[in-house]
N, C-alpha and C positions, 0 to 999 in steps of 0.2 A: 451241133455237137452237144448232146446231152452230160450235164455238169452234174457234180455233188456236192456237196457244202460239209458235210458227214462221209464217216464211215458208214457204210449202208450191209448189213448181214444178212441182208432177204435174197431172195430169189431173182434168177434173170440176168440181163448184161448191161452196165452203166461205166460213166467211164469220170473221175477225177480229174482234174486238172492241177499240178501241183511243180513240184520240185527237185529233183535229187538233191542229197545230203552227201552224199558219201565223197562231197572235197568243196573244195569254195568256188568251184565253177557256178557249182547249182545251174546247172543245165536243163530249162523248164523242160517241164515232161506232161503225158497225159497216161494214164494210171486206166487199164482195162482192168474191171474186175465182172465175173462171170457166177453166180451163184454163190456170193460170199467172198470170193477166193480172187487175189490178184492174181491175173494170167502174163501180164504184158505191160512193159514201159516202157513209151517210144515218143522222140521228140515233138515237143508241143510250136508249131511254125511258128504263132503269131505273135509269142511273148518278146520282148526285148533280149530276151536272154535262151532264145527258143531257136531252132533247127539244126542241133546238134545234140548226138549224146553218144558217148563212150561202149565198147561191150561191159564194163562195169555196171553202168547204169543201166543197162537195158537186162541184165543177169540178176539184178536187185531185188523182184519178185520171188529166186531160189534161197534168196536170204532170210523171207518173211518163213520158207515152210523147210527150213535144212533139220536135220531128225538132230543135230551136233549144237543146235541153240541149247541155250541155257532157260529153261520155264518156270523155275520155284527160287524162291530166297534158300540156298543152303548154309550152314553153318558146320565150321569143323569142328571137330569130335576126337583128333589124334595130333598129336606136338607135329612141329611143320615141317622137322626133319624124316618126319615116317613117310617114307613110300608109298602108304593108304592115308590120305586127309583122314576119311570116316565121315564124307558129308552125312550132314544128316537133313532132312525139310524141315523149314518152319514158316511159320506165318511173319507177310509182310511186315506187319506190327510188334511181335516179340521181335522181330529184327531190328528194327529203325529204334524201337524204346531201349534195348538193349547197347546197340550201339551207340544213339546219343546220350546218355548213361556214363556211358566208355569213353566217350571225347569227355565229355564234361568234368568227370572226373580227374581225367588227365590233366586238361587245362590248369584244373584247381590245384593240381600237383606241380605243375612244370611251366605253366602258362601257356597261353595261345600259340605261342611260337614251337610248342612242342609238339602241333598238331600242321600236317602236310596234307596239301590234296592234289593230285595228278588229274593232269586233264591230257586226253591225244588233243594232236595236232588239228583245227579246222582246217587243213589244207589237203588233211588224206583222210578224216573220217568221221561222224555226222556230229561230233560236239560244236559246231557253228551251231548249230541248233538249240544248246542248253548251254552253251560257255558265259556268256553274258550273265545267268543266272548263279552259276560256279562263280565267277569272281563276285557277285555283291553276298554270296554267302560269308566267302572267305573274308573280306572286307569287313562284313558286320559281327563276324564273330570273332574280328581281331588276330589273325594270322598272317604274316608277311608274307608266308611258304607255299607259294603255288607252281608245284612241279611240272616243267615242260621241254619239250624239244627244240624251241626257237629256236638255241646256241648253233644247230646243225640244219636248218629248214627256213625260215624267210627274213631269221634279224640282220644280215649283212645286206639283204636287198630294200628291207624296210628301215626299219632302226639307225640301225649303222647309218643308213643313206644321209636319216636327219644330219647325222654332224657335217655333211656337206649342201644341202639342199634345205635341212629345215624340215624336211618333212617326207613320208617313206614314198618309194617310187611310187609317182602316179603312174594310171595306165599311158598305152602309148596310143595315140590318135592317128591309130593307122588309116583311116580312111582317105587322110590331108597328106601321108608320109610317102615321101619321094624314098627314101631309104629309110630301113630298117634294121637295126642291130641286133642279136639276140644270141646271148653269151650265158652259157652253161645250164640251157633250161631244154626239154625237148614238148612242145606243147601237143605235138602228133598221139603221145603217148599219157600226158597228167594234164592237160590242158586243153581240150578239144576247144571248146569257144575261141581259143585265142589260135589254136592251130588253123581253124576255120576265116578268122577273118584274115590273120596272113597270108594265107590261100588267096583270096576272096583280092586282097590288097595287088597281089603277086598278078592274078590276072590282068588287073588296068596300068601294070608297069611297074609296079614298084621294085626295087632293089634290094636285093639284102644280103649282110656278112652276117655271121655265125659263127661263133667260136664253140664248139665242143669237143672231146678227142674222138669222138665218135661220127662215122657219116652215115646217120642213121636220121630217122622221122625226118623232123620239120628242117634242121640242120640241114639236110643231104642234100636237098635242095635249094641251099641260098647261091645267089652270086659267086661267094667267095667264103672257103668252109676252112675255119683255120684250127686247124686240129694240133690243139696244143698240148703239151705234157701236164698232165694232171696233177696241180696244186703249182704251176708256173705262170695262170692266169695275169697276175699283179704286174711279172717283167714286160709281157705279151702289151696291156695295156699302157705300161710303160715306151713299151717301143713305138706301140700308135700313138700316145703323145708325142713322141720325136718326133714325129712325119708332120703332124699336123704341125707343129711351130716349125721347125726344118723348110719344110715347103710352103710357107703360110697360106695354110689351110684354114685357120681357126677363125671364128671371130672373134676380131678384135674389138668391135665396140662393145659385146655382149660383155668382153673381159674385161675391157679396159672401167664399162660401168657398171655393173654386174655382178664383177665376184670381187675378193678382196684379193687378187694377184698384183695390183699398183703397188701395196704398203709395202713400207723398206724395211729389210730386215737387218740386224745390226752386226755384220760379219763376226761378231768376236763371240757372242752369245747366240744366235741363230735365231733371235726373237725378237718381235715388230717392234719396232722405234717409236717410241710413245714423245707426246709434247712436254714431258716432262724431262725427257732424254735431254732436250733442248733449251727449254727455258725453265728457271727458279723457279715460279707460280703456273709452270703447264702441268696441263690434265696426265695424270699417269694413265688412265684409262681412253683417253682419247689417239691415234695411230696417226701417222704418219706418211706421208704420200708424198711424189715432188711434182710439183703443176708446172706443164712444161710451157704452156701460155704463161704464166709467173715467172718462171724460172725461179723457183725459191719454193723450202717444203711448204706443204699445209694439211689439214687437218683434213684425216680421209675421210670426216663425213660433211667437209664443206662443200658445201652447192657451187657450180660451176669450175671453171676452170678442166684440164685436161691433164688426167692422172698417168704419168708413166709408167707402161708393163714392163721396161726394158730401162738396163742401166744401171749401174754403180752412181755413188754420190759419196762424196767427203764433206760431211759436215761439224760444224761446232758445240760439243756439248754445252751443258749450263756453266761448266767450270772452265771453259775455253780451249776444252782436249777436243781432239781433233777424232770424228765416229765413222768410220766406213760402213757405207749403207749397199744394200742390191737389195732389187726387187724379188716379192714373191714368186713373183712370174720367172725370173731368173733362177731364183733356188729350185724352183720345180723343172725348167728347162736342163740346168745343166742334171738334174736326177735322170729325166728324162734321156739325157746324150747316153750315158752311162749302160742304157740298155737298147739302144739302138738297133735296129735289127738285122742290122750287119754283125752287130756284138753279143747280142742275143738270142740268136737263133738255134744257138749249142745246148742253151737253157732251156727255151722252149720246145723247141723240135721243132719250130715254125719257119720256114725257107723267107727269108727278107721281100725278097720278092713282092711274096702272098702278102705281107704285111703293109706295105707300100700300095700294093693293090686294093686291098683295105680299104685303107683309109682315103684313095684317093672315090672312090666310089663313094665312097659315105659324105664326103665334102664336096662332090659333085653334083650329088641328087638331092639336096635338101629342101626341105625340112625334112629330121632325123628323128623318129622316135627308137624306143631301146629296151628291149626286157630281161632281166638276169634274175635266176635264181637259184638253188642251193648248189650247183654243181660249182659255185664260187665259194659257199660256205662250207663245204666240210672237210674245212685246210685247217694247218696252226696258223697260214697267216691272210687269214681269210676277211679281217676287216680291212686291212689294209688293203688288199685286193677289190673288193668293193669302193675303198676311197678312188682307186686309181680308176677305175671306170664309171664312177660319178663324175670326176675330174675329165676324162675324157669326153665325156658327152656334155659338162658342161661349155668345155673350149669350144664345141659345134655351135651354141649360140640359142640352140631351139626350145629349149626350156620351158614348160608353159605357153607355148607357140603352137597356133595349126599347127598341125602334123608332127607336133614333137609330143611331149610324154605333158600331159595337160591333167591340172586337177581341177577338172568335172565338179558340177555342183552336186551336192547330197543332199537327201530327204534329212528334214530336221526333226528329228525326235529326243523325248524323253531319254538320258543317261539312267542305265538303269546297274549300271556295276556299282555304286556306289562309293565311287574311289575316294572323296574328299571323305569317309567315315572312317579311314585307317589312318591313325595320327603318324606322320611324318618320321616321329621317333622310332615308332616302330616299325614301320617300311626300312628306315635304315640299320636295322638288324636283319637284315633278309639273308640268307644263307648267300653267301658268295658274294655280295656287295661290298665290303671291305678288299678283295682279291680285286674285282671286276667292278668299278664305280662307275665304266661308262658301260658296262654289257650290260645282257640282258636283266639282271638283280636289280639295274637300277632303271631300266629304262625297256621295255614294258613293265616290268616287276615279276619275273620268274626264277626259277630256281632248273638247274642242271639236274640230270636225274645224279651223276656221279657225285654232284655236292652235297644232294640228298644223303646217299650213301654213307658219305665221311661224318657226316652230322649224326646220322644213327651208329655209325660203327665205333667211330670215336669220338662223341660228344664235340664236336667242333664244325662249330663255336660254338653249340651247346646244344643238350641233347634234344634229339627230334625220337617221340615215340609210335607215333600213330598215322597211317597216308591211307586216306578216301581217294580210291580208283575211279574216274568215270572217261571209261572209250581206252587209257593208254595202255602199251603196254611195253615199260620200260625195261625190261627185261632181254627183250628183243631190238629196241630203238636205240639204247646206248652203248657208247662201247662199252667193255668190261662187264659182260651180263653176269659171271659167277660175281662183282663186286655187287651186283643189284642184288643179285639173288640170296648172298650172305645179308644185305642190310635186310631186305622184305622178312628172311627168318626170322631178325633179331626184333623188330617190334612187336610193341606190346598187343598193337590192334591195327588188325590189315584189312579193307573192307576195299572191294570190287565190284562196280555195274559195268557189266559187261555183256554182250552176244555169246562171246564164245566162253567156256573154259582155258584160257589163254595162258602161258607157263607165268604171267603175273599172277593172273586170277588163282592158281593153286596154289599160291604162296600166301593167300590170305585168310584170313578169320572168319569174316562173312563174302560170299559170291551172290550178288542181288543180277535178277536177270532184266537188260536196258531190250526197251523196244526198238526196233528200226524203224527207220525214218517215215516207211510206209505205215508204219501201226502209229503214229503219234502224229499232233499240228506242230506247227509253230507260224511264227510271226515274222516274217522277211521283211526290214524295213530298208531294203538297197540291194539291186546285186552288181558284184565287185570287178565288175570285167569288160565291159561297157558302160561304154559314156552316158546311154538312152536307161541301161539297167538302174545305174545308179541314184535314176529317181523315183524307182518302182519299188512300191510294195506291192506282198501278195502276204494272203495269210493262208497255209496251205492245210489241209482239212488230213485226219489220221486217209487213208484209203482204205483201210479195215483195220478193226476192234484190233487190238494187241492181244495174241497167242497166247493163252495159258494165262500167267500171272508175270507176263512184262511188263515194265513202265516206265517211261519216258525220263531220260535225266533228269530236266527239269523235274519235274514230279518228286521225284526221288529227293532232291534239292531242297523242293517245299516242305515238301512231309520232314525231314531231318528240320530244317529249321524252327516250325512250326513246334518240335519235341526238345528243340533248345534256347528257347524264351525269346525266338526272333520271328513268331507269327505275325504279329503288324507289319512287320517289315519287309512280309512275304505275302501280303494282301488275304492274312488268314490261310493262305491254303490257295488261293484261288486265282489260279494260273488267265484265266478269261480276263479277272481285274489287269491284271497286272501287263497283259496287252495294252487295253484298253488306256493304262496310263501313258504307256511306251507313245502311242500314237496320239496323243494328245495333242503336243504342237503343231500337229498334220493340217488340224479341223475335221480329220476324216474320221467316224468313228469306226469300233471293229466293225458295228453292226453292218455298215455300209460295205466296210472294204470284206467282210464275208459275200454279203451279197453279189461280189467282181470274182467267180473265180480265177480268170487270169491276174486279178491284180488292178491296181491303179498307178498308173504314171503322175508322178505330181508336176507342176509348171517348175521351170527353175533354167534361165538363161546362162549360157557358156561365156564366162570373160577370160579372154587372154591375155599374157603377162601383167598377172594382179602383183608383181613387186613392183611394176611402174606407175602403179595407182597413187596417185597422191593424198594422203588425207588431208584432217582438218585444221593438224598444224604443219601443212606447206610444204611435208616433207614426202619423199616417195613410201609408200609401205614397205619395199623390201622383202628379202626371206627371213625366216624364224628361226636364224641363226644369230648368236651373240653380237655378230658386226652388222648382221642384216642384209648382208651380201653372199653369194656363194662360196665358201669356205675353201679354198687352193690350199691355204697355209690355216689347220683347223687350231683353232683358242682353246679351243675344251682339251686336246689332246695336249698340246705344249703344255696348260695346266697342269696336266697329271702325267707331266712325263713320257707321255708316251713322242713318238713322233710326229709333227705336224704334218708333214710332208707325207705320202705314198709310198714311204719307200720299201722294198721288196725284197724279203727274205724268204729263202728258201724253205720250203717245207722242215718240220725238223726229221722227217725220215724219208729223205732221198737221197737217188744216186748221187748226187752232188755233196749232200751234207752229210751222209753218211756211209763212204765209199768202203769203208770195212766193213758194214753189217751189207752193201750191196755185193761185195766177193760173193757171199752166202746168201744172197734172196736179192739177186740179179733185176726185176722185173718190177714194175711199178705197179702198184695196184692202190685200183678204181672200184665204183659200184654204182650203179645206176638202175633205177626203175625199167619192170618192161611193162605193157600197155596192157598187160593182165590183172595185174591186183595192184593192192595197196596196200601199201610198206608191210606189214605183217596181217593182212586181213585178204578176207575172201578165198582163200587157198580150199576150200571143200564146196563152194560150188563148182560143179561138174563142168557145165559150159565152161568157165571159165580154167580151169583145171586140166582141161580135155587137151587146152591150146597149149598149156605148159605145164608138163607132167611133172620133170621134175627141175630140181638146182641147176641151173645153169653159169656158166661163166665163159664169156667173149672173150678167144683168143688167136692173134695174128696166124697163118699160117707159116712164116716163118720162125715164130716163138713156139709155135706147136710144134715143127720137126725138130728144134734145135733140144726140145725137153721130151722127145718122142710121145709125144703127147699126141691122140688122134679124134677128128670126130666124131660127137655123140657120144665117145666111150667118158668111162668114169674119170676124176682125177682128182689128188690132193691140191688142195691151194694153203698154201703155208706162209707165216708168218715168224718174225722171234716170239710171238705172244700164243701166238694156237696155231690149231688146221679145221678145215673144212675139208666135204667133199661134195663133187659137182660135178654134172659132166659138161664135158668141152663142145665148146659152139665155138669150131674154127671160122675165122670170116675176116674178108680184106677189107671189111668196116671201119676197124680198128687199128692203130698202129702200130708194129711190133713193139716189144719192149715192154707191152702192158696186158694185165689181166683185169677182164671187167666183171665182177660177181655180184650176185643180188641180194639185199639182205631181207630179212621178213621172214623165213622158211622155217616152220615149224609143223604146221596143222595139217592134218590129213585130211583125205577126201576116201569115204566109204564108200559111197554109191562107185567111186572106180577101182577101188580096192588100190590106192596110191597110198603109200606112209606118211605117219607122221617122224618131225626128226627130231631125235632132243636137242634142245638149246645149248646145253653144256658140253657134250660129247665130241670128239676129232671126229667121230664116224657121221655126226651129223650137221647141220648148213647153214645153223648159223651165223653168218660176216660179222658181228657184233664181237664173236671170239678173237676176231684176227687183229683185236688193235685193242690196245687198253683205256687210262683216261689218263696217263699222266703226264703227256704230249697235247698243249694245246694253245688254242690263239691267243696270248696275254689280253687281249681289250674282251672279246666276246666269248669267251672258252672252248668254242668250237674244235671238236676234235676230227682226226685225220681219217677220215672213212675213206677218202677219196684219194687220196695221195699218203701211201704206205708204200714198204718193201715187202714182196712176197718168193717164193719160188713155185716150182709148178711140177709134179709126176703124174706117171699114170699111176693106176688104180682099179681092181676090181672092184662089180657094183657093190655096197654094200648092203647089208642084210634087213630087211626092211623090219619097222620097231610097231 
């Protein structure tokens, strides 16, 4: 196979060896180009991260030559409210000096924190590729404000997970896994890698339950497919905890050493029984346990002895009052009873049965690994929901075990965000960290785009004048788009790197045109989705020169730096260095690892259960949570008020919690990706396009007759907030009761003469319109994309724009 190292513009036919961008699979690829010109991208066998790739990525080539890219730096010329911007062209350079100018200025009026920058998501679109560079910008020029979507996209599977585990879900080690769980994610469609080994897994036996309300992709296929009412996840998981304590299913020794479910909790105040509870000179910070070899409390982090999961205890304060105690494991058991699925199944939609079936599968076939992702987060009680199914797989035992969810060793490189250069004080002025201490503000450190919003519209907590676009586009990604679209007006300076003209990118000042991923390198130092990946780097080479006057976020990044007194800090400009630093701890240099274009695997051995490792001072290492155990009953949350426990609250707009506004919007409503595009992107290449012409929205065939609603014809989907229109994809997929629609729909496609819709209009398809932002998770702010009230009519097609 003949290789490139470069982008090659000459003549003839050679072939790249590289990577897709366009989501965190990075599904290796090899890059045909033909006379200058990439023709073809198609999976590369032999990489670790190689013989799968999506229509997405194989479509990826119509991205580098769509006539709809964006080629020159424009600048507006007309107030943001006019109908015509009045782009005009100008050079790279009056651009970048004009606008770091304009930050700078700012700053010196308002401070650092007056200045935002938006990044899309790595998980649907090529900023993996420059985001590492985006955060040490922001970092070094002193802003806490870095705008993003985690709130509704991976922090209840990552983040969130820490306050039970210590750390975000690892992969799952399906190769080892007798059973497999995989709750609210379809990997058939945003995840091929992982839809590929579960396949792969499925062939040599394995088993698997799935939870989505949908029986479609990888779901439709499992064992046991338990199609639950969307945004009911939390009771569902609840109820599979009862089965597994109910029938003792669980491990007990994982729990009884393992998590902190032993420590007593003190019936009158709900919170762990500290040694000071007990005696004059005990540790208030030290917990509480009853050793049933002792028969007498002791101190949950003393060695030996055997910690009760089960049981009340009356014991004697320090002032000789008499303290009713139960186990954590008890407070969680009897929550647990409470949603049974005898008793819960009205809530769910989930037949007991299925439930029970469940979970006796999953404790049958172990080792258990587990995958969830946003189809749990974009509830109002979506972290909660995520604790409960942490807690559920952690009661399986398998944790860091063959065949359960294992974290894999990683390539050690250079930190190159620069996180310790943003003083502490100012991190904790982050937009929405005072609301949210344990969500996203505080923990990766991002900002909501709706908080965004509130801070430009109304100064609070204080005013935000300026937001650098690179890849998002929030207009489309959060709910309340006319509230985005009213702040993007109201700043003073709105700047966009972007592919397309996006209805953010017209809302701003300057529109700088980003290369894709095929036009630009980058530096891969891990890929995220295998075990073998995980120690591979590759450094992937542009496939051809960047079109016109594109260029590379990163790029982009540097040069602005470099024009705001932070050149050293950005290796002068020179993107090459600054690899080169990255990979230092490697011992590998670029030079070398250019000269590999597949890449190099570095050595690095798999240890299982590293909390049982004991270190130097005698004690086990434990998880990297407060107790150092796995969190049943979470410290951090009881701190701050919130609930310790899983417990599970109803969506705040459902049939259950809001059966007056359900008289009038009857129908639950969902939204889910289809295996076409991404979130709002790719919708004008043609291939892609061709498969899904227009708006669509999944709905039961008896929901369909009951609202005379027919297939493939048009129809409103309505909300108390907006309407969209869509036409209907009747299908016994789905369960009645609910309507599934897609969000992202905006951009047109010329080459098939398909429309584009406006964002803001009933007449066009928006989902962002159908739900506002002021319904949301208390801990992560996750709002209700997934679980709303809708109603449903038919519709003539409407008039294309």
């Amino acid at each position: 196979m003949a290789a490139s190292t470069s982008a090659n513009t000459g003549t003839g036919t050679h072939t790249v060896r590289g990577y897709c961008a366009l989501c965190t699979a990075h599904c290796a690829t090899v890059a045909t180009v033909v006379d200058g010109r990439v023709t073809r991208l198609e999976p590369d066998h032999v990489h670790p991260h190689g013989g799968v790739m999506c229509l997405k990525g194989k479509a990826a080539p119509e991205l580098v030559y769509n006539p709809a890219r964006l080629n020159h730096p424009l600048r507006r010329t007309r107030p943001k409210g006019d109908s015509d911007p009045g782009w005009e062209r100008v050079s790279w350079d009056d651009a970048l000096d004009d606008i770091a100018q304009r930050l700078l200025d700012i700053r010196n009026r308002h401070g650092a924190r007056a200045i935002a920058l938006a990044r899309g998501t790595p998980s649907g679109t090529s900023l993996d590729d420059g985001g590492r560079w985006l955060t040490r910008f922001m970092n070094l020029f002193g802003s806490p404000n870095t705008v993003s979507t985690t709130h509704v996209c991976n922090w209840h599977k990552d983040t969130g997970l820490t306050y039970t585990f210590g750390v975000d879900q690892p992969i799952p080690d399906l190769e080892h896994s007798g059973a497999f769980m995989l709750w609210g994610h379809n990997p058939s469609y945003t995840s091929l890698i992982l839809a590929n080994d579960i396949f792969q897994s499925r062939r040599r036996g394995m088993k698997m339950v799935a939870v989505d309300p949908r029986k479609t992709g990888t779901a439709g296929g499992a064992d046991v497919l338990l199609q639950v009412r969307p945004g009911s996840d939390g009771a569902l998981a609840l109820a599979m905890i009862h089965v597994l304590i109910e029938e003792s299913l669980l491990d007990e020794t994982f729990v009884r050493e393992w998590t902190n479910a032993p420590w007593l909790l003190r019936c009158d105040t709900g919170l762990p029984l500290t040694q000071a509870d007990l005696t004059v000179d005990g540790d208030a910070g030290a917990y509480v346990v009853w050793d049933e070899d002792a028969q007498n409390p002791a101190a949950s982090t003393s060695s030996g002895g055997c910690p009760a999961i089960r049981g009340e205890r009356v014991l004697l304060d320090a002032d000789g009052k008499l303290i009713r105690c139960r186990t954590a494991f008890d407070a969680l058991a009897e929550l647990a009873a409470e949603h049974a699925p005898e008793c819960s199944e009205s809530v769910t939609w989930v037949a007991a049965a299925s439930v029970r079936e469940a979970v006796r599968l999953l404790a049958a076939n172990r080792p258990v690994s587990m995958f969830m992702w946003n189809g749990i987060g974009q509830h109002t009680n979506a972290t909660q929901t995520g604790r409960a199914i942490g807690i559920l797989y952690a009661l399986l035992g398998d944790f860091d075990a063959p065949g359960g969810n294992v974290i894999f060793p990683t390539v050690s490189v250079n930190d190159v965000g620069a996180a310790g250069k943003l003083p502490d004080e100012v991190a904790a002025a982050r937009i929405g960290r005072q609301e949210r201490p344990l969500g996203p503000p505080a923990n990766p450190g991002s900002v909501s785009p709706y908080d965004f919003a509130t801070a430009v519209l109304e100064e609070t907590p204080y005013p935000v004048k300026a937001l650098v676009t690179f890849g998002a586009n929030p207009v489309m990604s959060s709910g309340d788009s006319q509230w985005i679209h009213d702040a993007l007006c109201s700043l003073e300076l709105g700047v966009t790197v972007e592919l397309f003209m996006t209805p953010t990118a017209q809302l701003s000042d300057y529109v700088l045109p980003a290369a894709s991923f095929l036009e630009m390198d980058n530096l891969a130092t891990g890929f995220r989705h295998r075990p073998k990946g995980k120690l591979h780097m590759q450094y992937r080479p542009a496939v051809v020169e960047p079109l016109k006057e594109r260029r590379s976020d990163a790029w982009v990044a540097f040069e602005l730096a470099k024009r705001m007194g932070m050149a050293t800090e950005f290796w002068d400009g020179d993107l090459q260095a600054a690899y080169a630093y990255e990979l230092e701890p490697t011992g590998i240099t670029l030079e070398v690892l250019k000269a590999e274009p597949g890449g190099i695997t570095v050595d690095g051995s798999t240890r299982y259960r590293k909390h049982a490792e004991v270190g130097e001072d005698g004690t086990p290492r434990g998880f990297r949570t407060p107790s150092r155990k796995v969190e049943v009953f979470s410290t951090l949350f009881a701190e701050h008020g919130y609930d310790p426990l899983p417990t599970y609250v109803e969506p705040a707009m459902s049939p259950i919690s809001q059966p007056g506004v359900a008289a009038d919007y009857p129908i639950v409503l969902t939204n889910a990706k289809v295996t076409t595009f991404i979130h709002s992107q790719l919708r004008s290449l043609p291939s892609l396009r061709r498969n899904a012409p227009h708006p669509t929205a999944d709905v039961h065939p008896d929901t369909a007759a009951r609202f005379a609603v027919a297939d493939e014809e048009w129809m409103v989907v309505e909300t108390p907030r907006g309407a969209i229109r869509v036409k209907a994809r009747v299908t016994k997929t789905i369960p009645a009761g609910i309507v599934c629609v897609q969000s992202g729909w905006w951009q047109a496609c010329e080459a098939l003469e398909l429309p584009r819709y406006d964002p803001y209009d009933a007449d066009g398809a928006n989902a962002s319109m159908l739900i506002g932002h002021d319904l949301q998770d208390p801990i992560s702010g996750s709002l209700p994309h997934r679980s709303y009230l809708c109603r449903i009519r038919p519709l003539q097609a409407p008039t294309a724009r």
